[in-house]
PDB file with one MODEL, atoms N, CA, C and O in Angstrom:
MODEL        1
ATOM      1  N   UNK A   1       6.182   3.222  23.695  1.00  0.00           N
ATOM      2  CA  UNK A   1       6.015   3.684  25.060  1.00  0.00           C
ATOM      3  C   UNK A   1       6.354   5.174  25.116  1.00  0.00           C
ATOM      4  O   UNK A   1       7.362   5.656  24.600  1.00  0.00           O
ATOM      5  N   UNK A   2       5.311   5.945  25.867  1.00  0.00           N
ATOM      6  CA  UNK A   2       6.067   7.122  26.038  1.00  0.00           C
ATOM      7  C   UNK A   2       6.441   7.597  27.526  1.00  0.00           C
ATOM      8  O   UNK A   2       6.083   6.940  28.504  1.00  0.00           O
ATOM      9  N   UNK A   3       6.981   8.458  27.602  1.00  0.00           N
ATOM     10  CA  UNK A   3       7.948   8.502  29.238  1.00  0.00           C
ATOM     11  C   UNK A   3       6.914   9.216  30.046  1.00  0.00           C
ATOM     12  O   UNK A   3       7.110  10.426  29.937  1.00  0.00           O
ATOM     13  N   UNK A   4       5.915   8.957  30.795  1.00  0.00           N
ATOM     14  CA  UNK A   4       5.141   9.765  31.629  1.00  0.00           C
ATOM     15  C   UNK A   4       4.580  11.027  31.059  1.00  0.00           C
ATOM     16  O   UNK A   4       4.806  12.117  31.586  1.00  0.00           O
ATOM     17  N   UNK A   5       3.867  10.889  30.010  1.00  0.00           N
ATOM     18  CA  UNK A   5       3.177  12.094  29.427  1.00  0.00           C
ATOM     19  C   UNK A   5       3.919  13.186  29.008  1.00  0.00           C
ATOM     20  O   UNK A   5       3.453  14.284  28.704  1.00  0.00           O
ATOM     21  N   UNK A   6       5.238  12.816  28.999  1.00  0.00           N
ATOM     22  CA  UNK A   6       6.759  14.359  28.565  1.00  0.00           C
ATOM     23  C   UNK A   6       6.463  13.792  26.800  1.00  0.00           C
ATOM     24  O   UNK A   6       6.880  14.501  25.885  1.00  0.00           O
ATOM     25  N   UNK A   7       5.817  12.651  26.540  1.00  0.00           N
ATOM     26  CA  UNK A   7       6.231  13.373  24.782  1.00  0.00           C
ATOM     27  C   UNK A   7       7.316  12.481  24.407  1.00  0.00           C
ATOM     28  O   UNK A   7       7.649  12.655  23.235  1.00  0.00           O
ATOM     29  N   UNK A   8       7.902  11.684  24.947  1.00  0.00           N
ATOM     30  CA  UNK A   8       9.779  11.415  24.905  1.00  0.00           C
ATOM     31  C   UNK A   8       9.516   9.666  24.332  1.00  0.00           C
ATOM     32  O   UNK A   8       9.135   8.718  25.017  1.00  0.00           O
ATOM     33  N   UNK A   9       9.850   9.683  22.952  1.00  0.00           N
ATOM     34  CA  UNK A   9       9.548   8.469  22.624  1.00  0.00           C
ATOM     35  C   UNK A   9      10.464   7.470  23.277  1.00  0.00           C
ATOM     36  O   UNK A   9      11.516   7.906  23.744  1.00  0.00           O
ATOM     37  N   UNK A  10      10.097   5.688  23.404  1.00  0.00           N
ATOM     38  CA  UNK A  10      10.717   5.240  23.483  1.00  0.00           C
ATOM     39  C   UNK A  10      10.379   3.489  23.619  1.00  0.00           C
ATOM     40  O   UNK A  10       9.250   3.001  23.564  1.00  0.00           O
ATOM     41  N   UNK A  11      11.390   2.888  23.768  1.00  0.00           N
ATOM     42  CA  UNK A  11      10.962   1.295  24.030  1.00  0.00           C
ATOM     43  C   UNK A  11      11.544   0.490  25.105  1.00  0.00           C
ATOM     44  O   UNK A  11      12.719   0.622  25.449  1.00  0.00           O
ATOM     45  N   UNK A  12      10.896  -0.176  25.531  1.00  0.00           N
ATOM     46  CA  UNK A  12      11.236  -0.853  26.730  1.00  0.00           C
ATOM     47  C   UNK A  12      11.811  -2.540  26.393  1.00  0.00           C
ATOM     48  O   UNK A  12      10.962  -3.204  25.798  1.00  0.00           O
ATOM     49  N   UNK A  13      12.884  -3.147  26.645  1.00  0.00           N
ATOM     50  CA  UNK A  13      13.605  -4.071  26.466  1.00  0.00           C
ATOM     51  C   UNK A  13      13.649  -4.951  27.003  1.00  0.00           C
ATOM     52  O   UNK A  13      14.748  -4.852  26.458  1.00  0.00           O
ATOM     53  N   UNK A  14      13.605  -6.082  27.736  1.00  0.00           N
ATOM     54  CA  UNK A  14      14.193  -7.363  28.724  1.00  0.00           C
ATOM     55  C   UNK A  14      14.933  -8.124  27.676  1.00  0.00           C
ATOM     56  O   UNK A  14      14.779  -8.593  26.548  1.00  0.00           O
ATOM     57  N   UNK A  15      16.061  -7.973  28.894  1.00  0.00           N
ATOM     58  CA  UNK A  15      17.123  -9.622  28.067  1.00  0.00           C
ATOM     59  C   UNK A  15      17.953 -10.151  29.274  1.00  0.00           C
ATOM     60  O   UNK A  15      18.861  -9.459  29.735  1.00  0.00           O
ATOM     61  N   UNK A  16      17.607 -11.537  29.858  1.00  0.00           N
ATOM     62  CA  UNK A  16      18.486 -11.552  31.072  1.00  0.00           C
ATOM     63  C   UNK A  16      19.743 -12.587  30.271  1.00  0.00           C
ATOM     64  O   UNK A  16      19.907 -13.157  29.192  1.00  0.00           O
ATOM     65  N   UNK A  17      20.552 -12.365  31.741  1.00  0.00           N
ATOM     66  CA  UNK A  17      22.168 -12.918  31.347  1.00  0.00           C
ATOM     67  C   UNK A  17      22.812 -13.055  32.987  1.00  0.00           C
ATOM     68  O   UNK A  17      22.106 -12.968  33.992  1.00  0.00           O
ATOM     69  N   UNK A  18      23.853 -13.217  32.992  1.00  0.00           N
ATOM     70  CA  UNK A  18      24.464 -14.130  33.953  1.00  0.00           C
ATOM     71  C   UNK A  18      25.284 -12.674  34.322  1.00  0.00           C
ATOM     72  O   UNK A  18      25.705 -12.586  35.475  1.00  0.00           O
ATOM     73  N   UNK A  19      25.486 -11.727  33.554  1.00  0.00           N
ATOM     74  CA  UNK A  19      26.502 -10.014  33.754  1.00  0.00           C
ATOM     75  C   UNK A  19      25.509  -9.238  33.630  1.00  0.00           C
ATOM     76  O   UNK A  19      25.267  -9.182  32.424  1.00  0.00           O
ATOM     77  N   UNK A  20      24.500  -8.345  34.436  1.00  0.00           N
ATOM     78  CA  UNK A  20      23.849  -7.220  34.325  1.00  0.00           C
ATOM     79  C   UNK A  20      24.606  -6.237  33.441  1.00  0.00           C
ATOM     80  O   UNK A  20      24.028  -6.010  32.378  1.00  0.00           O
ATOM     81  N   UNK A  21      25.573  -5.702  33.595  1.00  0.00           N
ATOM     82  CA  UNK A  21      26.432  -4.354  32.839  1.00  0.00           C
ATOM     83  C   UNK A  21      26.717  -5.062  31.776  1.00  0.00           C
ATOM     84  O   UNK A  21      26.916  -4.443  30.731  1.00  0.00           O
ATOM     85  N   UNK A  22      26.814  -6.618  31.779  1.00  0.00           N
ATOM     86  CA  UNK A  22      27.712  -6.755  30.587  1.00  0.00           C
ATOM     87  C   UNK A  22      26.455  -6.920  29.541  1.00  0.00           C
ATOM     88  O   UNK A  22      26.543  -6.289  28.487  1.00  0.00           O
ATOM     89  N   UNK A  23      25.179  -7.808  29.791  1.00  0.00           N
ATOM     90  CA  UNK A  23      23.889  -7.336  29.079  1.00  0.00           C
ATOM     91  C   UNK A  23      23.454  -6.414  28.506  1.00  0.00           C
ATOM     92  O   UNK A  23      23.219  -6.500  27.300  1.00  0.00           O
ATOM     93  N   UNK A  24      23.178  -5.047  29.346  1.00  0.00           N
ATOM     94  CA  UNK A  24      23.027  -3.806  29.072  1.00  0.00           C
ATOM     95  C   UNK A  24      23.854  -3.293  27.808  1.00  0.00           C
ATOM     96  O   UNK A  24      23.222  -2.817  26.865  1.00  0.00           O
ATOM     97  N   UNK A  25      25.603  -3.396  27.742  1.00  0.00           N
ATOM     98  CA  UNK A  25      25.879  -2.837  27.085  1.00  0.00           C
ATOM     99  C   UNK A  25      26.038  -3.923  25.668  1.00  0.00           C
ATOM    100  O   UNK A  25      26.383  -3.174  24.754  1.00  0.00           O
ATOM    101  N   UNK A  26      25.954  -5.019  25.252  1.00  0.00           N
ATOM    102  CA  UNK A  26      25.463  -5.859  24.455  1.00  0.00           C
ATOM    103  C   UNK A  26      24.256  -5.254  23.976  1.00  0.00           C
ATOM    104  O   UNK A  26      24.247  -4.801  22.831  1.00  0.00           O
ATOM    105  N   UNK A  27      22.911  -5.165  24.930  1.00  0.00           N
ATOM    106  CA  UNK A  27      21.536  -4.795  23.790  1.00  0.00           C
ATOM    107  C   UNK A  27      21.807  -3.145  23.275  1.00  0.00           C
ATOM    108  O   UNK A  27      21.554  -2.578  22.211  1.00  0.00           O
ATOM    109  N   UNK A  28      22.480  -2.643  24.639  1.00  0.00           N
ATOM    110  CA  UNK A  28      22.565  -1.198  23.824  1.00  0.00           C
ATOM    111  C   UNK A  28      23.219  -1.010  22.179  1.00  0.00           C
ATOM    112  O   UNK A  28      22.842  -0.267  21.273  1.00  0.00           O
ATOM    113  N   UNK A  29      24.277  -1.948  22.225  1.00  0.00           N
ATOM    114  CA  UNK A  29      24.914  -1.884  20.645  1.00  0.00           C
ATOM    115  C   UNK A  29      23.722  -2.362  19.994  1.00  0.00           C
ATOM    116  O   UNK A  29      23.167  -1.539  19.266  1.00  0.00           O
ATOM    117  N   UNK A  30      23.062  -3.813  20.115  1.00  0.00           N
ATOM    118  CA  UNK A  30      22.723  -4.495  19.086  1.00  0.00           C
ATOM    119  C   UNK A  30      21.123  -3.751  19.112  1.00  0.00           C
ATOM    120  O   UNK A  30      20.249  -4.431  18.574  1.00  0.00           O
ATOM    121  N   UNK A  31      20.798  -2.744  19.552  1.00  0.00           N
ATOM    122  CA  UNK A  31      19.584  -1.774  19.292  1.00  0.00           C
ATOM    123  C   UNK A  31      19.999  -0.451  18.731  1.00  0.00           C
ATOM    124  O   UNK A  31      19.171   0.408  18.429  1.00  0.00           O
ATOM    125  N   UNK A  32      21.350  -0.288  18.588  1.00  0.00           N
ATOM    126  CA  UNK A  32      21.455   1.260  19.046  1.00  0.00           C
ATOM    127  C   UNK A  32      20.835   2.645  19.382  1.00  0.00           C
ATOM    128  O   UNK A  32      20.594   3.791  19.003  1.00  0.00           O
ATOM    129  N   UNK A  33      20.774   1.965  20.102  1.00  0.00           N
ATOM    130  CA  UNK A  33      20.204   2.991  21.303  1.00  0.00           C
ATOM    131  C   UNK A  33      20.625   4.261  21.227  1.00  0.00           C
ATOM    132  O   UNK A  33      21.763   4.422  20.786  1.00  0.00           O
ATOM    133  N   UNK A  34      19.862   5.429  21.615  1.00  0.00           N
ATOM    134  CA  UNK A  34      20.415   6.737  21.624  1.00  0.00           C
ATOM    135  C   UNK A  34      21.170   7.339  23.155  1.00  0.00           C
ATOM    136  O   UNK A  34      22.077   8.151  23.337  1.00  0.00           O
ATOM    137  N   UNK A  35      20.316   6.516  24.123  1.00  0.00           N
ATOM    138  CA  UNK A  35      20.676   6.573  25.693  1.00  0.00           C
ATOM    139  C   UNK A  35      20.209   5.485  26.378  1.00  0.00           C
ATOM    140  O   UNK A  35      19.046   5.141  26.167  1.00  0.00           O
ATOM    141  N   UNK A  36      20.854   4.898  27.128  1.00  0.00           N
ATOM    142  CA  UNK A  36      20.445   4.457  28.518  1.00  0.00           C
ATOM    143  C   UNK A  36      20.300   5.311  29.921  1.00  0.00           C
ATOM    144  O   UNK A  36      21.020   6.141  30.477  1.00  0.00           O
ATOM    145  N   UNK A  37      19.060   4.730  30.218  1.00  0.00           N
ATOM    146  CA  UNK A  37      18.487   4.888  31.566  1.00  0.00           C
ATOM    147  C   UNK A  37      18.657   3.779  32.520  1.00  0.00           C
ATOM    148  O   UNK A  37      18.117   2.700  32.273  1.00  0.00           O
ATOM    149  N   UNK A  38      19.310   3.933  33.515  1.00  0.00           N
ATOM    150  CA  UNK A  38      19.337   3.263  34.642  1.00  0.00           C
ATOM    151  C   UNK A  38      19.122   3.671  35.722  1.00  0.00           C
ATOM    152  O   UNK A  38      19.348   4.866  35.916  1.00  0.00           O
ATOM    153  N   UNK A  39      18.592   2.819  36.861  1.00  0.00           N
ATOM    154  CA  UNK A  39      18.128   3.265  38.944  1.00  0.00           C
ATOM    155  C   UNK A  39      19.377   2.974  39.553  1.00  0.00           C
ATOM    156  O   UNK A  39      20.379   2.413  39.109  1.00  0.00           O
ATOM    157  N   UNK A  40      19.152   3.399  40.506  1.00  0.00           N
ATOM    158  CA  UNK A  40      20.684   2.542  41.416  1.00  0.00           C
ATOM    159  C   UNK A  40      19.275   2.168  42.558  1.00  0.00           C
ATOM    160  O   UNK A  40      18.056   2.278  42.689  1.00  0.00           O
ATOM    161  N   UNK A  41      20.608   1.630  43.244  1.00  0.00           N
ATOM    162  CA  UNK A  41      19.930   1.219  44.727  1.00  0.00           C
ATOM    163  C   UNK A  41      20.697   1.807  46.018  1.00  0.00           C
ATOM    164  O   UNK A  41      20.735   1.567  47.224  1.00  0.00           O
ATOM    165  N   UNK A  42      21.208   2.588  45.231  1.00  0.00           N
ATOM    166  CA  UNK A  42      21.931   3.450  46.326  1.00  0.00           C
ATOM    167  C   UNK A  42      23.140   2.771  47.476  1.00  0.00           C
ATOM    168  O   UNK A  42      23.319   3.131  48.640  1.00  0.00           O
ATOM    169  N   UNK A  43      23.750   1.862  46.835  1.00  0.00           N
ATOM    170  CA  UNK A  43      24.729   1.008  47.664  1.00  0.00           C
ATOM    171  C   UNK A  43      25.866   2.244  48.140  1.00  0.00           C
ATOM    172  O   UNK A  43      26.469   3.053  47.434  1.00  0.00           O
ATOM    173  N   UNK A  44      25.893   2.029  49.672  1.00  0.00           N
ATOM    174  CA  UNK A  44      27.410   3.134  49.722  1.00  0.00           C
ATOM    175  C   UNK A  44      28.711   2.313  49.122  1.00  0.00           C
ATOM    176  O   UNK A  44      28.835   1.178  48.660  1.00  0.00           O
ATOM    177  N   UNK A  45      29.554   3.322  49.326  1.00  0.00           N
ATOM    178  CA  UNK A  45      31.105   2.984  48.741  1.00  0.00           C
ATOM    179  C   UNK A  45      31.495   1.523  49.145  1.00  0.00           C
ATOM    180  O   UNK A  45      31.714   0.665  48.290  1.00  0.00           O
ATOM    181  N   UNK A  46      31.566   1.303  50.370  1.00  0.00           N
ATOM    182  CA  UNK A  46      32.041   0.079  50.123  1.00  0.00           C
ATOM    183  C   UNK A  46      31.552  -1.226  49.585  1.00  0.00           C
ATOM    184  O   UNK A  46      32.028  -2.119  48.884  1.00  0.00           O
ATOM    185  N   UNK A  47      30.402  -0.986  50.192  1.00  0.00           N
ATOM    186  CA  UNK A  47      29.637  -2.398  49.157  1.00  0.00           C
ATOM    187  C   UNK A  47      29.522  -2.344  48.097  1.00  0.00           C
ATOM    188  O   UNK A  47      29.175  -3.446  47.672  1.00  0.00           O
ATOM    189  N   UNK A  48      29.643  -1.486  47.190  1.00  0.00           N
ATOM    190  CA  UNK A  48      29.721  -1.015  45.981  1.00  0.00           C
ATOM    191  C   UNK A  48      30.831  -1.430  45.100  1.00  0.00           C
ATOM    192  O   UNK A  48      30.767  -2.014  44.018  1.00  0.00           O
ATOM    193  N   UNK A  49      31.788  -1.050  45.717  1.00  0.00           N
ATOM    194  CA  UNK A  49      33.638  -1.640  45.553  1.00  0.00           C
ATOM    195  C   UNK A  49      33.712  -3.261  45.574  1.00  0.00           C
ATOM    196  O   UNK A  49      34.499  -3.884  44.862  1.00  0.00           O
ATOM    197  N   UNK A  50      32.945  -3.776  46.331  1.00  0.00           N
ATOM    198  CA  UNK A  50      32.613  -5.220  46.720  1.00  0.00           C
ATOM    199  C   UNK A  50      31.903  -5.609  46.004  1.00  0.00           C
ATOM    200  O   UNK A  50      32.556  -6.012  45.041  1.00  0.00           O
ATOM    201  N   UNK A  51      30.844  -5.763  45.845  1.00  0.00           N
ATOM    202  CA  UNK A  51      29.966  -6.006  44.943  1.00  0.00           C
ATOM    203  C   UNK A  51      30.068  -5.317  43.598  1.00  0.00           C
ATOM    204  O   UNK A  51      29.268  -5.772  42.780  1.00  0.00           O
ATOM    205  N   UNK A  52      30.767  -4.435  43.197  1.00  0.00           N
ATOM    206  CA  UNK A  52      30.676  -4.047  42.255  1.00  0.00           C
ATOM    207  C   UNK A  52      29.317  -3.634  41.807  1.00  0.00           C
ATOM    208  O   UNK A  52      28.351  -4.174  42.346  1.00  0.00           O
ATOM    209  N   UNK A  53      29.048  -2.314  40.442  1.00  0.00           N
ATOM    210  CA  UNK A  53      27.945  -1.261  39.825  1.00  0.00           C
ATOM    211  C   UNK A  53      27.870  -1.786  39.163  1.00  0.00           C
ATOM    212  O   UNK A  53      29.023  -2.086  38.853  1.00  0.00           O
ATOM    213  N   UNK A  54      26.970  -2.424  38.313  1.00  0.00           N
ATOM    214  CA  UNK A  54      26.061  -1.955  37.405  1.00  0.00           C
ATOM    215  C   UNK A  54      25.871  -1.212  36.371  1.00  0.00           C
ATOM    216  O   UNK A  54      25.768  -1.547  35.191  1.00  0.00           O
ATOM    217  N   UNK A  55      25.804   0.332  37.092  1.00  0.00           N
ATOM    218  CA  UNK A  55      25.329   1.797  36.293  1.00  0.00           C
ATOM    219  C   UNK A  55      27.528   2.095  36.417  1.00  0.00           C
ATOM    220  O   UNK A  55      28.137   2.852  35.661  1.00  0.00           O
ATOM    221  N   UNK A  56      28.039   1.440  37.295  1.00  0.00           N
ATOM    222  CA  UNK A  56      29.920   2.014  36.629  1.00  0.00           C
ATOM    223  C   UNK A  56      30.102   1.333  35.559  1.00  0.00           C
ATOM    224  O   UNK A  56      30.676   1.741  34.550  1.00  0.00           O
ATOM    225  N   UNK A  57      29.536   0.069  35.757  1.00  0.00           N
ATOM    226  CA  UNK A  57      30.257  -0.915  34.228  1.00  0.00           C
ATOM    227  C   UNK A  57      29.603  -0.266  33.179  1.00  0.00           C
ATOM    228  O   UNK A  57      30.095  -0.341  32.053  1.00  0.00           O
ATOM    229  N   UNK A  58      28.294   0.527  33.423  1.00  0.00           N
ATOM    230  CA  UNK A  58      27.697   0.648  31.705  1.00  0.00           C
ATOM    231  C   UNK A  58      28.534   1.795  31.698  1.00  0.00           C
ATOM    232  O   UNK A  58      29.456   1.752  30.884  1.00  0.00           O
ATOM    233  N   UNK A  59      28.433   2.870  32.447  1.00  0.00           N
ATOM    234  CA  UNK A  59      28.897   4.295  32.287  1.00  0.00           C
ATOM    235  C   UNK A  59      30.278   4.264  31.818  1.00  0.00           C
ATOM    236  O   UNK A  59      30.588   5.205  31.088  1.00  0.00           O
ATOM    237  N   UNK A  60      30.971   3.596  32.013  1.00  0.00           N
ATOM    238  CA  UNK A  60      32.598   2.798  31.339  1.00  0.00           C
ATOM    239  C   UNK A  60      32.457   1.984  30.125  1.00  0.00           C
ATOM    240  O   UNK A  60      33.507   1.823  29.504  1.00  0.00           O
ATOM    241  N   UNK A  61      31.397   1.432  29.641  1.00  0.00           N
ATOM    242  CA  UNK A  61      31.540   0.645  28.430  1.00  0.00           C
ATOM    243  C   UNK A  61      30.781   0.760  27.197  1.00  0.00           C
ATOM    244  O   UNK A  61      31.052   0.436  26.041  1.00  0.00           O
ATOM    245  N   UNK A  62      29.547   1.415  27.839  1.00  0.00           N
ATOM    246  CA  UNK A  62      28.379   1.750  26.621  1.00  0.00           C
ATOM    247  C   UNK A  62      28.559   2.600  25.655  1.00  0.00           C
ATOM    248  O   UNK A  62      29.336   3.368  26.221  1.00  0.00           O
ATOM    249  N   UNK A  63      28.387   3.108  24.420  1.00  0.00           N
ATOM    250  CA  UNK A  63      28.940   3.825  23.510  1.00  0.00           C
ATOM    251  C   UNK A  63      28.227   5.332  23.317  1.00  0.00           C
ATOM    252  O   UNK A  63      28.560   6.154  22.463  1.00  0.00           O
ATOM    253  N   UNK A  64      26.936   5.534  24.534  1.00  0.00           N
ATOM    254  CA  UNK A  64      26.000   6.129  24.493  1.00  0.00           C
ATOM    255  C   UNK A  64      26.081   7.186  25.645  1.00  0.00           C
ATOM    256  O   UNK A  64      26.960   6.941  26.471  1.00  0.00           O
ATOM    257  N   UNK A  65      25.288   8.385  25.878  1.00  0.00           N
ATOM    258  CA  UNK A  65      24.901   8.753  27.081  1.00  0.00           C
ATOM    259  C   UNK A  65      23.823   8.131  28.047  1.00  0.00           C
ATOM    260  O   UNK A  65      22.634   8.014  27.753  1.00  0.00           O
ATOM    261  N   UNK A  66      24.522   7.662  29.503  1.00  0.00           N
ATOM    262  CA  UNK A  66      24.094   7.261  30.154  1.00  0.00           C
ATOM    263  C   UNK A  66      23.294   7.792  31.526  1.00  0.00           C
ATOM    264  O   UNK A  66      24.078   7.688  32.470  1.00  0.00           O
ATOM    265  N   UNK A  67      22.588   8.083  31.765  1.00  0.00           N
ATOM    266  CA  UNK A  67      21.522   8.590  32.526  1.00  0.00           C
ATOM    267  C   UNK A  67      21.200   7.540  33.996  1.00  0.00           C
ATOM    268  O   UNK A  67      20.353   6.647  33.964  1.00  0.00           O
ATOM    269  N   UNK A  68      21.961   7.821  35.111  1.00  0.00           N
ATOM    270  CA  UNK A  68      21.606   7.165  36.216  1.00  0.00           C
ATOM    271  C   UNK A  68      20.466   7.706  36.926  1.00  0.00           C
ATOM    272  O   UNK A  68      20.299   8.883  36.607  1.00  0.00           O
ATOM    273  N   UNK A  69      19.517   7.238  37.870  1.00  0.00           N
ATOM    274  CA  UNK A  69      18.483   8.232  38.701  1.00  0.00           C
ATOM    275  C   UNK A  69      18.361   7.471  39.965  1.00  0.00           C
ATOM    276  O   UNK A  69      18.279   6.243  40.006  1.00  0.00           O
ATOM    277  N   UNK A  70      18.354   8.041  40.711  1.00  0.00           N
ATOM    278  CA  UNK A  70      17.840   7.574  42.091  1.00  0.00           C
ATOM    279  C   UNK A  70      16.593   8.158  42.917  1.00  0.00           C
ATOM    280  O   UNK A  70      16.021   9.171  42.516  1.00  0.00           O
ATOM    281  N   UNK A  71      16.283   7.645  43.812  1.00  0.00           N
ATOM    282  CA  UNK A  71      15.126   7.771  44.355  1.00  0.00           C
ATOM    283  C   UNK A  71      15.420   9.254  45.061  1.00  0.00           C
ATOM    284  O   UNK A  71      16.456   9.562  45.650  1.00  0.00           O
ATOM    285  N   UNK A  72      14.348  10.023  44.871  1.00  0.00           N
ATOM    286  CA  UNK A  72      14.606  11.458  45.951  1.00  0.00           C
ATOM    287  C   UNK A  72      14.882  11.265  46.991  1.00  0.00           C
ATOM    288  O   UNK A  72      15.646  12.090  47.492  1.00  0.00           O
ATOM    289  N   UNK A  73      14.457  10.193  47.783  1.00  0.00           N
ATOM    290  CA  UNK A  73      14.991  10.198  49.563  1.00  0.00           C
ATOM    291  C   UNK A  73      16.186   9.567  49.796  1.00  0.00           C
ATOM    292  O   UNK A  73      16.845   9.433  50.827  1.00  0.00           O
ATOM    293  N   UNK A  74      16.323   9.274  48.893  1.00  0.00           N
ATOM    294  CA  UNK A  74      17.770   8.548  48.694  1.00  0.00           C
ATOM    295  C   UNK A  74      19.369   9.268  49.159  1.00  0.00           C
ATOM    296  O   UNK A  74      19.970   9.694  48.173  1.00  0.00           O
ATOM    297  N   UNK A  75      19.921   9.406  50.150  1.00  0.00           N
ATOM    298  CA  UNK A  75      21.174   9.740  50.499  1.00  0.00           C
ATOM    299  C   UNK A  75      22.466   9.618  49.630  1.00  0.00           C
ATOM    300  O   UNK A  75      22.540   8.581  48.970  1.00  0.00           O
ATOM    301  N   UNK A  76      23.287  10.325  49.544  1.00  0.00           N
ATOM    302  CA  UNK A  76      24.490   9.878  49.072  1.00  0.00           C
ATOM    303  C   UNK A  76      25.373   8.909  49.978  1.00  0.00           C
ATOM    304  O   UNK A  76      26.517   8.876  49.524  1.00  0.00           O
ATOM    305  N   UNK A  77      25.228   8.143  51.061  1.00  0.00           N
ATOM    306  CA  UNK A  77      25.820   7.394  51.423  1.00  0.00           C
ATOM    307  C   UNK A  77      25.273   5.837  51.603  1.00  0.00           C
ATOM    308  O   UNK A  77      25.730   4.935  52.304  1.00  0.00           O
ATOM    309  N   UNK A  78      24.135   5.852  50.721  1.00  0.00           N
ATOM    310  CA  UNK A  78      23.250   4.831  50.504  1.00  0.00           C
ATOM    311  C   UNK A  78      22.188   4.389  51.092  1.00  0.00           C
ATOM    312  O   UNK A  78      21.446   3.527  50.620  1.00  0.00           O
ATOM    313  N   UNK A  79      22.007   5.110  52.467  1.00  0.00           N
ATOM    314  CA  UNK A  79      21.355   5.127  53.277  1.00  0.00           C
ATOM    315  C   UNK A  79      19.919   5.438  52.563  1.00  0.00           C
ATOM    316  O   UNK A  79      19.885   5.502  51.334  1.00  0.00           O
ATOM    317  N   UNK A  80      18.247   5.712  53.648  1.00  0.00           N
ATOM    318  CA  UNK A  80      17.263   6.343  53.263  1.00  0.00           C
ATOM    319  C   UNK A  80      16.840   7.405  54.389  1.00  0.00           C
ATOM    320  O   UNK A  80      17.222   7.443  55.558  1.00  0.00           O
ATOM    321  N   UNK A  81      15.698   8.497  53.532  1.00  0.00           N
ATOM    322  CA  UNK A  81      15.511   8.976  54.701  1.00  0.00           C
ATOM    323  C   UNK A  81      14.401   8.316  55.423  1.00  0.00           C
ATOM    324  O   UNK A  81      13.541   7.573  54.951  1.00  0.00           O
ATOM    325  N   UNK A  82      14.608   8.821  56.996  1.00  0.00           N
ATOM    326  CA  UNK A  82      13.605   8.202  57.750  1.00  0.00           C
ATOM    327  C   UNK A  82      12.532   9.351  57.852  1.00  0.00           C
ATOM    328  O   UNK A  82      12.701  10.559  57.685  1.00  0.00           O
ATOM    329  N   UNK A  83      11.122   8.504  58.243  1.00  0.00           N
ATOM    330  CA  UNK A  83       9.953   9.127  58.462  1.00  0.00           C
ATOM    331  C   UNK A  83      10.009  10.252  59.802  1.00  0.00           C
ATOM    332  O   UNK A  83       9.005  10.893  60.114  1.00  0.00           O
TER     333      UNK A  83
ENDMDL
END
């Protein structure tokens, strides 16, 4: 696969499990991987704290550089923008 015509090799993975973060950082070892890429969904702070990340558990456990991205209209308080 390559990343949107940039040139940037790479491969695309599925493996489900019962721990999203705890998955992620399992295939990342057993591929070793050079980086992970992950989205958010833009949860604010508290639901976040509540529900717990995702992209915190990998960014805390993975052995790699981790690369989060979010959507451009996307707020820092989780919100979107409106039309």
């Amino acid at each position: 696969m390559i990343c949107f015509g940039r040139q940037v090799p790479g491969r695309m993975v599925v493996k489900f499990g019962q721990h999203p973060g705890e998955s992620i950082v399992e295939l990342a070892r057993e591929e070793r991987v050079s980086m992970v890429v992950l989205g958010t969904r833009g949860l604010g702070t508290l639901r976040r704290t509540i529900l717990g990340s995702v992209s915190d558990y990998v960014l805390h456990h993975v052995h790699c550089p981790v690369a989060v991205c979010s959507h451009p209209e996307q707020h820092h308080n989780g919100s979107t923008a409106s039309a």
